[in-house]
N, C-alpha and C positions, 0 to 999 in steps of 0.2 A: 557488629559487623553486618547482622542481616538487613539492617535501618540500609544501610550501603547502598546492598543486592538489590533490596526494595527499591530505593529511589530510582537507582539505573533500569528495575524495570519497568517502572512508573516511566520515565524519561521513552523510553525505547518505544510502550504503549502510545505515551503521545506524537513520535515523530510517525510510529504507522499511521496512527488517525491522520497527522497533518498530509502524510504524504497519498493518503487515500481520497482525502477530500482534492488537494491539486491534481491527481487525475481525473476523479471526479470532472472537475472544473474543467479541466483541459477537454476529457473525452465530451460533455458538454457544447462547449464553444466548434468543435471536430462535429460531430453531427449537425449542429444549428448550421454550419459552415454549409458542410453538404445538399442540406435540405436549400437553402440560396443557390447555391451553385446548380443542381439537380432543377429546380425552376428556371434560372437562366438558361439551361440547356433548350428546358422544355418549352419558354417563349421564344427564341430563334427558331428551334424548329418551327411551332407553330406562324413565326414569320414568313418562311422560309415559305413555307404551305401556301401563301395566300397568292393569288395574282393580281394583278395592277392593270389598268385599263390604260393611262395615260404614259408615258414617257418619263414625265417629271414623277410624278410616282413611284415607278419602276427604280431611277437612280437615285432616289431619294432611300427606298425602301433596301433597294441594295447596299447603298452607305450607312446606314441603321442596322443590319445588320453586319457589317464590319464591324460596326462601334460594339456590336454585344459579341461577337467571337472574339474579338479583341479584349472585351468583361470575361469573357469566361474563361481565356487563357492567363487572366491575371488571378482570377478564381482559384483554375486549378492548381496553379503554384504555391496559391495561400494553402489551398487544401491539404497540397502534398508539404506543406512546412507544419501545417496542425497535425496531419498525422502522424512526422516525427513526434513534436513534443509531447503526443498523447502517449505515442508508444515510449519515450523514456521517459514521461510519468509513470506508467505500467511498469517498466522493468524499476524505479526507482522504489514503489510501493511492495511491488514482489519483495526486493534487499531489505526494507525494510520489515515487512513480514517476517522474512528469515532472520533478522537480527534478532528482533522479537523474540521468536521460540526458540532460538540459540540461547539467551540470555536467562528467558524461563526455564528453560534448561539444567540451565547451569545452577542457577538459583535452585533450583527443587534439587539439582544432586548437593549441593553446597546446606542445604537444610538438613537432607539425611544424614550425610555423613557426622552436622552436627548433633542431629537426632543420634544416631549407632554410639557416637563419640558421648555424648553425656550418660547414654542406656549403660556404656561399657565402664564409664566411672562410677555410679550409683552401682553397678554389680560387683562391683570391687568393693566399696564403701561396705555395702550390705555382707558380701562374703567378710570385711573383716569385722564388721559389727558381730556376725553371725558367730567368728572363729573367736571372739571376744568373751560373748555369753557363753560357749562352749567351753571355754578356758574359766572360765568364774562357776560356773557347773562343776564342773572335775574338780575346783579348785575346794568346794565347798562338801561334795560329797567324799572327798579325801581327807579335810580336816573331823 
């Protein structure tokens, strides 16, 4: 039965690992995201910043900057959808976690008990080994 306990906590072990590495991964790709998006902000601004001498310049440089507010509102949408699945990567790794030590749990009480349970049969054994020689003692000092 403990081969059982074992494998499901082997099992249990590997899906935390898996599911720690996908947030891993996820909160990975959610930062690299940021760091793009945090630069896009930061070269519109710095567009934003410059002035232009010419006319053609000016609504050139003002439609170039449409096209990157218009990037960074597509950005932050990504962003705000990686930071879902980062964060229920996180709670799915948590569950996981907690399966984990629920499982070890269970397993360490399910050892003991068999532990107490075989301690409680061998003191039996022993008691009636012991009432045995006790009986063959008496048995012999009476003959």
């Amino acid at each position: 039965m403990r081969k059982i306990y074992k494998s499901i906590l082997r099992l249990r072990e590997q899906e935390k690992q898996a599911k720690f590495r996908e947030f891993s991964e996820a909160e990975a790709e959610r930062r690299e995201h940021q760091q793009v998006l945090d630069h896009q902000r930061k070269r519109l601004e710095e567009e934003r910043s410059t002035s232009h001498d010419t006319i053609g310049m000016i609504v050139l440089n003002d439609y170039l900057n449409m096209q990157r507010h218009i990037e960074i509102k597509e950005s932050e949408k990504k962003q705000e959808d990686l930071d879902k699945v980062a964060e229920m990567k996180r709670d799915e790794m948590k569950e996981a976690q907690i399966e984990f030590r629920v499982m070890e749990e269970v397993v360490s009480n399910i050892q003991k008990k068999e532990e107490e349970e075989r301690d409680r049969k061998q003191s039996i054994f022993l008691d009636e080994l012991g009432g045995i020689g006790w009986h063959r003692k008496n048995k012999k000092g009476k003959e």
